[in-house]
Backbone as CSV, one residue per row, in Angstrom:
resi,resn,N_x,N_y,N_z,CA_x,CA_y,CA_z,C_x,C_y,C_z
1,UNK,0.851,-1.188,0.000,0.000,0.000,0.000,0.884,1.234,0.000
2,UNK,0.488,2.095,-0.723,1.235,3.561,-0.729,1.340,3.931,0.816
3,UNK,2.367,4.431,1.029,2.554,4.812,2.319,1.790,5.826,2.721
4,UNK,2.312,6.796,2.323,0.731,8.374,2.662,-0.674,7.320,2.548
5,UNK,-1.137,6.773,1.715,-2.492,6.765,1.922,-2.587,5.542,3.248
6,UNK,-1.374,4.703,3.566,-1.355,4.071,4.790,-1.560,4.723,6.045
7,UNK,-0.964,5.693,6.473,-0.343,6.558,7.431,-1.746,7.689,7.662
8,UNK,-2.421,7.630,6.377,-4.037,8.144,6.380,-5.269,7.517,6.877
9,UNK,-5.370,6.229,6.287,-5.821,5.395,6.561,-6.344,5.144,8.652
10,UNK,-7.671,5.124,8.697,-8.009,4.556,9.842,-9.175,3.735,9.879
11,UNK,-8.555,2.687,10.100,-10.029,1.138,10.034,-10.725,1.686,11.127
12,UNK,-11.738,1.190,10.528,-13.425,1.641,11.219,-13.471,0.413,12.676
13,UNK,-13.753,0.265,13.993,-13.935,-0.797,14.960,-14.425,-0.728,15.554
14,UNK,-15.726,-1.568,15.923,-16.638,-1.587,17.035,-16.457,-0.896,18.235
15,UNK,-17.281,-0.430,18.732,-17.223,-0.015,19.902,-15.964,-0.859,21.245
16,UNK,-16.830,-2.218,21.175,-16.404,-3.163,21.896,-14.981,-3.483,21.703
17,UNK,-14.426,-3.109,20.858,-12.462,-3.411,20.300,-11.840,-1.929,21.260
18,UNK,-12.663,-1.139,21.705,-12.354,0.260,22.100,-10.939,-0.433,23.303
19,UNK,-11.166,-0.967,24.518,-10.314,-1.165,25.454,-9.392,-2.112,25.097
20,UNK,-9.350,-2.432,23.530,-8.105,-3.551,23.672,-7.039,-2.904,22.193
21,UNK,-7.618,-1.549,22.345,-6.666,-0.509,21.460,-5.504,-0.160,22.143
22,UNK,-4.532,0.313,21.770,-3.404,1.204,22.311,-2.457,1.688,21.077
23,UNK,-2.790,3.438,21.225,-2.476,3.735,19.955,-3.112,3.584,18.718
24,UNK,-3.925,3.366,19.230,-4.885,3.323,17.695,-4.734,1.761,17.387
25,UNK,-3.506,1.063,17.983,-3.666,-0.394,17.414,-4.211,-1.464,18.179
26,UNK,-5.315,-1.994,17.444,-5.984,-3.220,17.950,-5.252,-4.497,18.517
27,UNK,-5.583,-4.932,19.896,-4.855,-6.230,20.271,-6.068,-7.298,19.948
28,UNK,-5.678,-7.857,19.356,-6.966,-9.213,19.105,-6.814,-10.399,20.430
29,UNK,-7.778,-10.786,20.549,-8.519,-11.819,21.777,-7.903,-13.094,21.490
30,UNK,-7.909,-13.805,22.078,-7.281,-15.402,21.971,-8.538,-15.588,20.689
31,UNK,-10.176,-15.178,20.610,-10.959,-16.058,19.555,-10.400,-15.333,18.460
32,UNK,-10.383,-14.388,18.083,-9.992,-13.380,17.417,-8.581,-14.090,16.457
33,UNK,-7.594,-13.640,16.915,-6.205,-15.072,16.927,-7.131,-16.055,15.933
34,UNK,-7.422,-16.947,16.364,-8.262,-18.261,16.083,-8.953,-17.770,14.859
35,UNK,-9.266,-16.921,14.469,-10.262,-16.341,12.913,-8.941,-16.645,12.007
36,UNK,-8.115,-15.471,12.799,-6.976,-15.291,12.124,-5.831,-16.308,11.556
37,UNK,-5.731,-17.133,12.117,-4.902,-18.357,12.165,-5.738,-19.155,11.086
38,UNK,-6.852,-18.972,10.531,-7.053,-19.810,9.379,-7.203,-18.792,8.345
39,UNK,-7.635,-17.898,8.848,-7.463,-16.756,7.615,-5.989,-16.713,6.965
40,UNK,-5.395,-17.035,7.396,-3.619,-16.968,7.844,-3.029,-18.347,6.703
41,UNK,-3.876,-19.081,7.287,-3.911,-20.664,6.773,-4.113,-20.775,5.419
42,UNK,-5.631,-19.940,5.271,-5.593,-20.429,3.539,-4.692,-19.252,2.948
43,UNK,-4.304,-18.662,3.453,-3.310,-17.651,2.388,-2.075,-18.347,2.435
44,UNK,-1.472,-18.864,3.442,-0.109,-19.441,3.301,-0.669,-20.886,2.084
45,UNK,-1.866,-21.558,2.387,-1.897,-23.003,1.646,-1.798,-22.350,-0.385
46,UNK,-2.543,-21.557,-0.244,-3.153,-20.901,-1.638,-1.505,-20.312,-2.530
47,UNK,-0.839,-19.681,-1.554,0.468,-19.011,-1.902,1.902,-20.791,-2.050
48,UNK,1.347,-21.656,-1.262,2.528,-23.010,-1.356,2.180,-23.606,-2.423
49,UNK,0.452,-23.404,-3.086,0.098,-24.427,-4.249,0.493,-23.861,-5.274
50,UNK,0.342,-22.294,-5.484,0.864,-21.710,-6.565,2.550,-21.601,-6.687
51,UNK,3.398,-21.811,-5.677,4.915,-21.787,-5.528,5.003,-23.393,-6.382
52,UNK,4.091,-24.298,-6.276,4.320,-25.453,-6.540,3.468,-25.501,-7.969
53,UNK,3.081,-24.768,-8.916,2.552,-25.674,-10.304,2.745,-24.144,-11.189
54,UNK,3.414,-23.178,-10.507,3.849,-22.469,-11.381,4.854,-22.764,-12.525
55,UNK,5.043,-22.467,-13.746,5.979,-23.027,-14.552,5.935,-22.059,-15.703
56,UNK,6.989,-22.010,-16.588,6.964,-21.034,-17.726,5.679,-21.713,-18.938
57,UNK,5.078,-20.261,-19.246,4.504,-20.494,-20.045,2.734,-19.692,-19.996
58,UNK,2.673,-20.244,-18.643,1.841,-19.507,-17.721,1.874,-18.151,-18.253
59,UNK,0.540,-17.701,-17.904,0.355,-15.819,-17.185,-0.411,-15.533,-16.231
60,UNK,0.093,-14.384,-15.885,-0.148,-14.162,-14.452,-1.541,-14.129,-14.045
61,UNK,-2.318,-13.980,-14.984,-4.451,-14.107,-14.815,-4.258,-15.475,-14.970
62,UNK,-3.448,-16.626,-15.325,-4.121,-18.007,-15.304,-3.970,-17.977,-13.034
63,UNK,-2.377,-17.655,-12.824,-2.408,-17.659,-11.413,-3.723,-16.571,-10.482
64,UNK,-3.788,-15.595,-11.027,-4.913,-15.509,-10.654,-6.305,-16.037,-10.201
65,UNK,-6.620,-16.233,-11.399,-7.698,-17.343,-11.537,-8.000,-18.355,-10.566
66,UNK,-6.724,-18.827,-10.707,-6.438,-19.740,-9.851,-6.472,-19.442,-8.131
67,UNK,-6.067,-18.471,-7.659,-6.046,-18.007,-6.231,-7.595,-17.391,-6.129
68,UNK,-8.361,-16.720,-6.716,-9.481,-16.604,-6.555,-10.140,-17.763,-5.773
69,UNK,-10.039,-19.159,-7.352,-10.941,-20.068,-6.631,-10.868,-21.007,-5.443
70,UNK,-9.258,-20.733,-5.301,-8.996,-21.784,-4.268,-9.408,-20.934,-2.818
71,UNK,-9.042,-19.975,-2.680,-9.304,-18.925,-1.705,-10.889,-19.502,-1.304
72,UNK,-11.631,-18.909,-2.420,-13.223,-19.000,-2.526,-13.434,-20.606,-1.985
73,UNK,-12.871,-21.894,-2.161,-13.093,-23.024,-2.632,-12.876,-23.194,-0.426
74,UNK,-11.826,-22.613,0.052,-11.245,-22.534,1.116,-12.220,-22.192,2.614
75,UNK,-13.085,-21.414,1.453,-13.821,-20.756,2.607,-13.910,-18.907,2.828
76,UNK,-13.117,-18.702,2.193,-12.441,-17.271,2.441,-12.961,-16.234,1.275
77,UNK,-13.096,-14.938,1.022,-13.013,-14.160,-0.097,-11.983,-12.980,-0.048
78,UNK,-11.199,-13.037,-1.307,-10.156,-12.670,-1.789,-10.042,-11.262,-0.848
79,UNK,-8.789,-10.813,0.090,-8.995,-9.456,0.194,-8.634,-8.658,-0.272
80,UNK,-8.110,-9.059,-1.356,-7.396,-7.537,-2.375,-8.313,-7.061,-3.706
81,UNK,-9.023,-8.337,-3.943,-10.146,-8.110,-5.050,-11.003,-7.041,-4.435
82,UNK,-11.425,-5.986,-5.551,-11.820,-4.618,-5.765,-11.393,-3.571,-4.344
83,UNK,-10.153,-4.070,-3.538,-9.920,-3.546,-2.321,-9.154,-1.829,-3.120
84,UNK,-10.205,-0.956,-2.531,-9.681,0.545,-3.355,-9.596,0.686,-4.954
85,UNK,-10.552,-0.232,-5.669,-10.719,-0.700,-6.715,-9.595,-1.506,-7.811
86,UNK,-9.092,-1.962,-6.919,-8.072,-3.366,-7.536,-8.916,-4.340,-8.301
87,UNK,-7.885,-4.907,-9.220,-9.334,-5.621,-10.114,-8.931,-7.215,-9.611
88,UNK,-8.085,-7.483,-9.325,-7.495,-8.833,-9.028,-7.321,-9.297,-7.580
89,UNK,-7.749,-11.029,-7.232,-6.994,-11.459,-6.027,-5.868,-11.746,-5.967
90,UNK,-4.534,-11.743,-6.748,-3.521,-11.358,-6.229,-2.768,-10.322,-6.708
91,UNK,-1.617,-9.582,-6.400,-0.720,-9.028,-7.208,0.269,-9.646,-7.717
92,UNK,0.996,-9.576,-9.027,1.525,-10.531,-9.659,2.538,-9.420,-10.081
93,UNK,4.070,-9.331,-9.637,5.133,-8.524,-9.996,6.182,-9.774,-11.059
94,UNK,6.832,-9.352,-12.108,7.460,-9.726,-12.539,8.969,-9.349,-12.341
95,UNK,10.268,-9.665,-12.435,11.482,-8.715,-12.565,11.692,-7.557,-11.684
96,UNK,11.531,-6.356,-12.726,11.525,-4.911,-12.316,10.301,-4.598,-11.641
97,UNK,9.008,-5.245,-11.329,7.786,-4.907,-11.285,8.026,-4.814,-9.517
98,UNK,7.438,-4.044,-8.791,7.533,-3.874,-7.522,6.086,-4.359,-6.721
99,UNK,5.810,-3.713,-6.618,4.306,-4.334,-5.905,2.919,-3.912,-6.653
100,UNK,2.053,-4.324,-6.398,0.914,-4.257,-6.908,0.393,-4.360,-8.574
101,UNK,1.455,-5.587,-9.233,1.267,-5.957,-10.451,-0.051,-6.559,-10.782
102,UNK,-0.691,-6.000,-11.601,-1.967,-6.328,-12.052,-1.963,-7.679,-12.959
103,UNK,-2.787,-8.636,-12.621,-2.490,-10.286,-13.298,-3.535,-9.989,-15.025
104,UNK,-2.640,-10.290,-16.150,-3.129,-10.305,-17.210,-2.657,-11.364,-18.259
105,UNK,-3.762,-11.666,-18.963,-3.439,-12.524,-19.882,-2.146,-12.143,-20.628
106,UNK,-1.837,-11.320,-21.042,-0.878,-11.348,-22.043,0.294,-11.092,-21.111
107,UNK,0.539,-11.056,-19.916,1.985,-10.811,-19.071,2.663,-12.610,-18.998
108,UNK,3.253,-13.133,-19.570,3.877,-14.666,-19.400,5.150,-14.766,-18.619
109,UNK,4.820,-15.564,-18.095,5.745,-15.990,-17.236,7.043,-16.915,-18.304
110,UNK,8.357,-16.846,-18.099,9.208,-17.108,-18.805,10.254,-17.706,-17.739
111,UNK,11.296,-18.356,-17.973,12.096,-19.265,-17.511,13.184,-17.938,-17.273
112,UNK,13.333,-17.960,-15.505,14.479,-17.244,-15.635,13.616,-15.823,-15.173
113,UNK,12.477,-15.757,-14.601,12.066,-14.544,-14.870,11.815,-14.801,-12.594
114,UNK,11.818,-13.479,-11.947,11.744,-13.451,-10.809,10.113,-13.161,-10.883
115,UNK,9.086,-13.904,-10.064,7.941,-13.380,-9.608,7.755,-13.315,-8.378
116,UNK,6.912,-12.723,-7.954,6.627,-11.768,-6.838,4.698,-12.058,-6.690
117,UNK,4.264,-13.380,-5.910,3.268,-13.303,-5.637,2.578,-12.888,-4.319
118,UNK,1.680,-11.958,-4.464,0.824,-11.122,-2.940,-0.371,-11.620,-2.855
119,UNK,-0.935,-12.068,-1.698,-2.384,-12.243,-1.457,-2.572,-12.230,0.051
120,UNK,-4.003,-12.082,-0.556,-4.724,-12.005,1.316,-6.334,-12.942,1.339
121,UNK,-6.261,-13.681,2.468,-7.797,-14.184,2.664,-9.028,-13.121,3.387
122,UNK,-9.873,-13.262,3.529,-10.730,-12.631,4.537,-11.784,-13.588,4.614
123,UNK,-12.043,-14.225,6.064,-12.322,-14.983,6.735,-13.381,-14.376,8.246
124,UNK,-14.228,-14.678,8.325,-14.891,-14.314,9.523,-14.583,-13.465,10.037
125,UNK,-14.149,-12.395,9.132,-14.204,-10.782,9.626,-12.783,-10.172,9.948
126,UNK,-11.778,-11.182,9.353,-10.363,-11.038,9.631,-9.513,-11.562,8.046
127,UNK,-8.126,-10.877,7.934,-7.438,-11.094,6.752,-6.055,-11.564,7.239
128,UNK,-5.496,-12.442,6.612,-4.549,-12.628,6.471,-3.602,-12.381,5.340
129,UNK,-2.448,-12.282,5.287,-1.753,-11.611,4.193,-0.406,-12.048,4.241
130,UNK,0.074,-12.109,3.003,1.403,-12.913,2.978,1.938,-12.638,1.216
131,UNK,3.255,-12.444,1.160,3.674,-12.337,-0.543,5.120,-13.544,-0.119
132,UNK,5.638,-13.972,-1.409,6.612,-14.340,-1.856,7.187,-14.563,-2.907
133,UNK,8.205,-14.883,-3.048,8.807,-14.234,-4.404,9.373,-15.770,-4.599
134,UNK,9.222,-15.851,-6.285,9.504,-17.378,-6.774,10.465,-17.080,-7.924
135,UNK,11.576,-18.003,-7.697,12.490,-18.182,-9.188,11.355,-19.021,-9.804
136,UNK,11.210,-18.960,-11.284,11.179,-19.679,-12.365,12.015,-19.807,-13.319
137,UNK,12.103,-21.313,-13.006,13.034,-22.172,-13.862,14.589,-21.807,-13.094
138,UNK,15.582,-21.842,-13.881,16.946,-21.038,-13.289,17.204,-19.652,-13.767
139,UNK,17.520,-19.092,-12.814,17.220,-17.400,-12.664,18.856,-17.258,-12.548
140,UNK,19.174,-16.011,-12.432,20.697,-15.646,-12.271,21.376,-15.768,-11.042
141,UNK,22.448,-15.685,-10.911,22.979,-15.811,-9.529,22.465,-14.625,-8.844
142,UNK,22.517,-13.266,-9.266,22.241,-12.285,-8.876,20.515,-12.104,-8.500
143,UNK,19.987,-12.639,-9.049,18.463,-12.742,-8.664,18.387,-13.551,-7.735
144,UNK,19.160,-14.667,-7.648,19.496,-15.546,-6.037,19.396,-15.450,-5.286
145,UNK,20.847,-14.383,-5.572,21.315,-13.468,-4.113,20.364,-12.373,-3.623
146,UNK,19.693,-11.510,-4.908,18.567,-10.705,-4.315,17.586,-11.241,-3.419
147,UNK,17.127,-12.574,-3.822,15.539,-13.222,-3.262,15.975,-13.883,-1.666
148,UNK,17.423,-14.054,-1.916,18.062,-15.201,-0.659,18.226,-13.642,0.576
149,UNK,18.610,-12.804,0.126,18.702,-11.140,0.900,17.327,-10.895,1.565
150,UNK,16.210,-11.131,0.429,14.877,-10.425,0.666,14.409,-11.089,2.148
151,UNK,14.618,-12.564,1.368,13.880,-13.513,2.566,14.674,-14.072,3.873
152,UNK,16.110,-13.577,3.987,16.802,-13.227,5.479,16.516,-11.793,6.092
153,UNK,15.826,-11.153,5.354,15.533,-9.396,5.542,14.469,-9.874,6.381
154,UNK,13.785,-10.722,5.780,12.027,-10.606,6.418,12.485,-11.781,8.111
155,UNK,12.804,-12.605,7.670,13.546,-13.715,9.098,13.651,-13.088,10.508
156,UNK,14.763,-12.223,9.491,15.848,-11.081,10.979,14.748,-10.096,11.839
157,UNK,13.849,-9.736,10.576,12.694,-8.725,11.193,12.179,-9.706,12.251
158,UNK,11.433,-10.658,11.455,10.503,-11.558,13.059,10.953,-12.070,13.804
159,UNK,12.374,-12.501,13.668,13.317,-12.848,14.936,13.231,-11.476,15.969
160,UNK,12.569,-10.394,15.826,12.863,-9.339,17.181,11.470,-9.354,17.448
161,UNK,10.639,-9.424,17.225,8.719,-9.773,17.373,8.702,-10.513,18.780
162,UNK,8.471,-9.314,19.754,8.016,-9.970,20.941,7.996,-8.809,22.271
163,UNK,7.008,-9.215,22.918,6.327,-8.161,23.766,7.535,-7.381,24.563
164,UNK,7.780,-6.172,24.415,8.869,-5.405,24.970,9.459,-4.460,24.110
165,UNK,9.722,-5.551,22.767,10.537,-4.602,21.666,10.025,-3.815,21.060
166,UNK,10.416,-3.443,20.260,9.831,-1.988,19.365,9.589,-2.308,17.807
167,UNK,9.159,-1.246,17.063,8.911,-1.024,15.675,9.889,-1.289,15.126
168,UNK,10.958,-0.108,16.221,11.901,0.234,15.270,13.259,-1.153,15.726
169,UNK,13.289,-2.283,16.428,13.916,-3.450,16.410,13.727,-3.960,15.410
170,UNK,12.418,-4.301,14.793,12.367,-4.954,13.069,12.951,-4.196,12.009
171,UNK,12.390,-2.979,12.135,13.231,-2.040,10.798,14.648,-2.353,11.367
172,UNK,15.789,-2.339,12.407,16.727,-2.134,12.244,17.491,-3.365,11.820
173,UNK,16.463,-4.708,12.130,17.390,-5.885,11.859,17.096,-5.971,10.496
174,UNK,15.552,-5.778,9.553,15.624,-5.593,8.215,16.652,-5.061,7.519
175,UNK,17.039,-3.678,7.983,17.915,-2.640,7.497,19.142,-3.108,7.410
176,UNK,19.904,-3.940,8.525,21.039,-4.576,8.519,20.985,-5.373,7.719
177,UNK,20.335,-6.076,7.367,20.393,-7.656,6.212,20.118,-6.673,5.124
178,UNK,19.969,-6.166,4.591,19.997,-5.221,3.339,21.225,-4.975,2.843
179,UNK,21.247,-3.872,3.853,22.202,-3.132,3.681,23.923,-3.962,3.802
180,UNK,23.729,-5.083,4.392,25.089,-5.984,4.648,25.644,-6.584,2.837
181,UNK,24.015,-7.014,2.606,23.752,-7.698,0.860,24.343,-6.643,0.051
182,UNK,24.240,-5.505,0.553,24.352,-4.641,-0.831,22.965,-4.011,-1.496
183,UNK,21.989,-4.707,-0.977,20.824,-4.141,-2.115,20.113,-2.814,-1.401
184,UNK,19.385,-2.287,-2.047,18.638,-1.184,-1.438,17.150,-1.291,-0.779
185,UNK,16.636,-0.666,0.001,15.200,-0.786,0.713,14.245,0.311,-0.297
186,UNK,13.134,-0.834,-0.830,12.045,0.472,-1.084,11.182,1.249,0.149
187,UNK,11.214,2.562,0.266,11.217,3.145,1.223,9.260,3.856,1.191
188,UNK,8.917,3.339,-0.025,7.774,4.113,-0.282,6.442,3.097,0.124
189,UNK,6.855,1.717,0.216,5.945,1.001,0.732,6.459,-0.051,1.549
190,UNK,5.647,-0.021,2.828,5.657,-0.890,4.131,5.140,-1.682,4.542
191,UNK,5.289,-2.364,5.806,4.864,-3.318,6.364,3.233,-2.360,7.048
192,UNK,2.440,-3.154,8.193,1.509,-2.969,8.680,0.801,-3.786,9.421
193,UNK,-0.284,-3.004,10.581,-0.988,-3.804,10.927,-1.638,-4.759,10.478
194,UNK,-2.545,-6.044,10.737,-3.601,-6.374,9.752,-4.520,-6.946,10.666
195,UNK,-5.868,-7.145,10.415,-7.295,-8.097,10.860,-8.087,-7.530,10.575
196,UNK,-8.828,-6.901,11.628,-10.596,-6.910,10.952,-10.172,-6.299,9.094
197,UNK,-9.251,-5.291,9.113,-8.455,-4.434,8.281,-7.910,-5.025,7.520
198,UNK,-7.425,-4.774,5.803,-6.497,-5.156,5.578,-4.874,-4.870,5.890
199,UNK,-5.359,-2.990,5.842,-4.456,-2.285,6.469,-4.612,-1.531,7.593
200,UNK,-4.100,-1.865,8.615,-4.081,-1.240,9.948,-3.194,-0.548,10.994
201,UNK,-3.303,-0.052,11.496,-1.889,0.935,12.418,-1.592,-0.415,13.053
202,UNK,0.266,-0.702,13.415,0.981,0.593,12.970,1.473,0.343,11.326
203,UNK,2.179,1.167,11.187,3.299,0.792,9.868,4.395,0.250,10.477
204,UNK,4.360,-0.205,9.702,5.948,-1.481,9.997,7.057,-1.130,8.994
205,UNK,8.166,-0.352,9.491,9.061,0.095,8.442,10.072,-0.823,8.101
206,UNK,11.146,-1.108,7.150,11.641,-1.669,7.075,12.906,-1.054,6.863
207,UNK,12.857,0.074,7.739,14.884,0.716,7.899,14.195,2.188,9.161
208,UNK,15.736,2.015,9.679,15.241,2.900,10.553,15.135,4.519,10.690
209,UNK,13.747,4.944,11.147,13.297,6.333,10.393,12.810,6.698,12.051
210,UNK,12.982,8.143,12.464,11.905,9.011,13.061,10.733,9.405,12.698
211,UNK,10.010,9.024,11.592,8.758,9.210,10.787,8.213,9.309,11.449
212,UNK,7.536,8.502,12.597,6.827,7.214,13.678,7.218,7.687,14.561
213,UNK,6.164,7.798,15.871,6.957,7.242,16.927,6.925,5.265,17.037
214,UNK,7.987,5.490,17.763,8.520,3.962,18.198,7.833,3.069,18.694
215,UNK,7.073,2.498,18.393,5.707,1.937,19.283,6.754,0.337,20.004
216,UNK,5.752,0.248,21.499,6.297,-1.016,21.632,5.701,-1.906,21.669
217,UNK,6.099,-3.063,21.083,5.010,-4.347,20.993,4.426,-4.628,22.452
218,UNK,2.976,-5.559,21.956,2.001,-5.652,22.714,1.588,-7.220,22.257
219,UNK,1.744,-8.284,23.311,1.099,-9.136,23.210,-0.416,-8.924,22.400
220,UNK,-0.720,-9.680,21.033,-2.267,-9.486,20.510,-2.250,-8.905,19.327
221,UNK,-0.767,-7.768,18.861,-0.778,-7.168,18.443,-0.795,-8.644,16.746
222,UNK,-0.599,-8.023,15.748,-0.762,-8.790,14.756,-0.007,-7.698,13.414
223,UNK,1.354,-8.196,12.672,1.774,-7.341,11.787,1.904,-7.971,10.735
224,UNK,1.850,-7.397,9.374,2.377,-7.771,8.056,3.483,-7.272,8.245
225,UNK,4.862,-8.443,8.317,6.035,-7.445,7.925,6.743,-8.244,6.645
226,UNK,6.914,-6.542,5.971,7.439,-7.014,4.268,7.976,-6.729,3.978
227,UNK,9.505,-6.512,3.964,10.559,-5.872,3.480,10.328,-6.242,1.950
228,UNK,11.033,-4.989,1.280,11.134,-5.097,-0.595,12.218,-4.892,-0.468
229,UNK,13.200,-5.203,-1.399,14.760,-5.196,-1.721,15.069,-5.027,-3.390
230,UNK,15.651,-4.075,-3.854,15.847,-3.936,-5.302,17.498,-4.207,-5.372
231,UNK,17.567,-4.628,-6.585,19.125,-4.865,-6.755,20.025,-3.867,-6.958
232,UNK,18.868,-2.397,-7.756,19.620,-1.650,-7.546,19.230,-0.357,-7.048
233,UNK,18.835,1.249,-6.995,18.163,1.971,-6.730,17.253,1.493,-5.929
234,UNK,16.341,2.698,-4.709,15.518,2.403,-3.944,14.011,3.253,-4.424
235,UNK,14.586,3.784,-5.638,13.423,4.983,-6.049,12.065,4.321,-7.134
236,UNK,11.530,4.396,-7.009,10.112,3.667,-7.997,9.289,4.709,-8.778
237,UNK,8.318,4.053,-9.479,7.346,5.088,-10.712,5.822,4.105,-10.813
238,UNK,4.462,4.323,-10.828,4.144,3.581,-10.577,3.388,3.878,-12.206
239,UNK,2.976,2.877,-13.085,2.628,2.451,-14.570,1.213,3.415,-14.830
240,UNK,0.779,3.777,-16.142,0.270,4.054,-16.404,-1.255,3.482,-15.845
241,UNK,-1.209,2.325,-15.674,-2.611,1.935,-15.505,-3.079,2.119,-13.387
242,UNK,-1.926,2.913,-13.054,-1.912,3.659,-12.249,-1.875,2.562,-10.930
243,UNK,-1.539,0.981,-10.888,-1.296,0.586,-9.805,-0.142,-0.280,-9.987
244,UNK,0.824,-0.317,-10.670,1.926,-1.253,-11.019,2.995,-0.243,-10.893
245,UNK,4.118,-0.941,-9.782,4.818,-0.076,-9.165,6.159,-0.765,-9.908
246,UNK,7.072,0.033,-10.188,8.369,-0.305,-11.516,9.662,0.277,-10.499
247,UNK,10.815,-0.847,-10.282,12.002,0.119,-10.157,12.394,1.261,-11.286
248,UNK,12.854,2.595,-10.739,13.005,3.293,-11.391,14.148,3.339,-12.704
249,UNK,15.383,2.511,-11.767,16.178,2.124,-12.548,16.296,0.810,-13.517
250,UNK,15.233,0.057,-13.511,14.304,-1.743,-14.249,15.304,-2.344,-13.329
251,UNK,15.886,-2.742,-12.478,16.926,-3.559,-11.680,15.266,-4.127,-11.258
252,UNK,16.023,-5.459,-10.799,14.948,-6.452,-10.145,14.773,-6.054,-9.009
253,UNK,13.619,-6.134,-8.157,12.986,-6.803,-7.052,12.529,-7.656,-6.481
254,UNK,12.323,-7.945,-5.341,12.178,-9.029,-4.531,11.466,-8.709,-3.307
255,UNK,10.209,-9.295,-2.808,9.639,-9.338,-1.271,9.272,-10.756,-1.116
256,UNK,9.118,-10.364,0.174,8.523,-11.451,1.087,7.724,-10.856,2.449
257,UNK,6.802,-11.937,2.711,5.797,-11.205,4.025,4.946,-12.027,4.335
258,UNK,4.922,-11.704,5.777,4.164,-12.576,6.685,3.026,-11.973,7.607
259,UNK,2.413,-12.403,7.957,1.447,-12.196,8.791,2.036,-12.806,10.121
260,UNK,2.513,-12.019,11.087,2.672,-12.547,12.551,1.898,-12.229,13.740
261,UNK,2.013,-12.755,14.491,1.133,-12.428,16.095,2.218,-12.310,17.112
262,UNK,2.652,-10.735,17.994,3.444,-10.791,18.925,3.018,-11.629,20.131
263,UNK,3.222,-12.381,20.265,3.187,-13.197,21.951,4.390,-12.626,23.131
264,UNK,3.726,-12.892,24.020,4.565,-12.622,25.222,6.070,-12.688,25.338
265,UNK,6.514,-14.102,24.679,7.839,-14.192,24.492,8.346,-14.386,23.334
266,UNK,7.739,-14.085,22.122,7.917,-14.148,20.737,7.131,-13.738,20.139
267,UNK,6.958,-14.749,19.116,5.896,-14.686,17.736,5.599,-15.897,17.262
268,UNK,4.531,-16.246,16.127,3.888,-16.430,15.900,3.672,-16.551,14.460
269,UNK,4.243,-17.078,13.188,4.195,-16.825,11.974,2.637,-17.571,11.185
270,UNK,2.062,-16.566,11.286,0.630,-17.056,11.207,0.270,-17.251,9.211
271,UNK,1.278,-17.435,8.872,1.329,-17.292,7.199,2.582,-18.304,6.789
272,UNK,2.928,-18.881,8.019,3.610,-20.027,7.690,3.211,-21.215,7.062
273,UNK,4.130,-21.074,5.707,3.584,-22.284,4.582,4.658,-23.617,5.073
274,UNK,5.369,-23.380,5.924,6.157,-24.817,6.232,5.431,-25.856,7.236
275,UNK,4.468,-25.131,8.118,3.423,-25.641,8.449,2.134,-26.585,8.535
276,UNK,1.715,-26.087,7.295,0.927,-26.944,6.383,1.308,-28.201,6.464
């Protein structure tokens, strides 16, 4: 999500969610959790089937298609379909493509090409959300090393996820695995709350900024955290059809993201496809 319209953004919540706010951010209930954890479920199952029968040749509306019905088939309805008038349940980035790639017949998937799949369930009044990024076929060493960066970026972040620490503990361990790789942080779109919401306070940065204040985790709390990593430049342009976000310089990209739950003495990877 664009950051300004994140940072704008305030989900609407019952009365009754009023005393388990702080900061504007919602702590969800042990049942609550429990929505979430399958909401959580079919997005990690939906995101492992498509990691598994993707292949060149494909385009990105056949994967589409495909995550719609399984989502639907799951129990769940898509949360990114017509979310702020998106036309698709997932986003489908290719290469240079950054986030919010629109899935179309004529975009093919090719051997060697980096994709970048995003989705979310919504489930009994809660979303789960999760992206990852897939070689097809054999990709370059350098696209390797980008995707192998992205997805120790996102690790290091939830390795600090736990009641005490801060915002800014994930951005700084993100920021270090970046910045150690060599690659750059896109700075224009972030991590975030998520449940009743797709997007919810706080933002979850992924390098460390005074933007924010520093919030400190809260048992209940629940984050998308998603670091993006480009191979080269951190600056973007977003496409004519006004939601397909492009490195500025075409260098590849790479994310990954999870849906977690801070617990008392950790976390919680509630979008864990190793699980399954």
């Amino acid at each position: 999500m664009n950051l300004l319209s994140q940072l704008l953004s305030r989900p609407s919540q019952p009365k009754s969610a009023k005393k388990r706010r702080m900061r504007g951010i919602e702590l969800k209930t042990e049942a609550e959790i429990a929505i979430m954890r399958q909401a959580s479920r079919i997005v990690a199952t939906v995101l492992k089937e498509i990691a598994e029968r993707v292949q060149p040749g494909m385009t990105t509306a056949d994967l589409d298609a495909y995550a719609e019905a399984r989502i639907r088939e799951l129990g769940a309805t898509p949360s990114f379909k017509g979310y702020h008038g998106f036309p698709s349940s997932i986003c489908a980035c290719l290469n240079d493509e950054v986030v919010h790639g629109i899935p179309r017949s004529r975009k093919v998937i090719r051997t060697g090409d980096v994709l970048k799949v995003d989705t979310g369930a919504y489930y009994e009044g809660f979303h789960g959300d999760s992206c990852l990024t897939i070689a097809v076929g054999t990709v370059s060493e350098a696209a390797q090393a980008l995707m192998a960066a992205a997805e120790a970026a996102l690790y290091a972040g939830i390795a600090q996820v736990k009641a005490g620490n801060t915002l800014l503990d994930i951005a700084g361990a993100i920021e270090d695995v970046a910045l150690a790789a060599d690659f750059s942080i896109v700075e224009n779109y972030v991590g975030h709350g998520v449940g009743r919401n797709l997007h919810e306070a706080p933002s979850v940065f992924n390098f460390r900024t005074r933007q924010l204040p520093n919030v400190t985790l809260q048992a209940g709390m629940t984050l998308a955290i998603e670091p993006i990593l480009n191979a080269g430049g951190k600056h973007t342009r977003t496409l004519s059809d006004r939601w397909t976000v492009v490195t500025m310089d075409r260098s590849l990209s790479a994310q990954f993201e999870h849906t977690v739950l801070v617990t008392e003495s950790g976390y919680e990877i509630l979008t864990d496809r190793d699980r399954l």
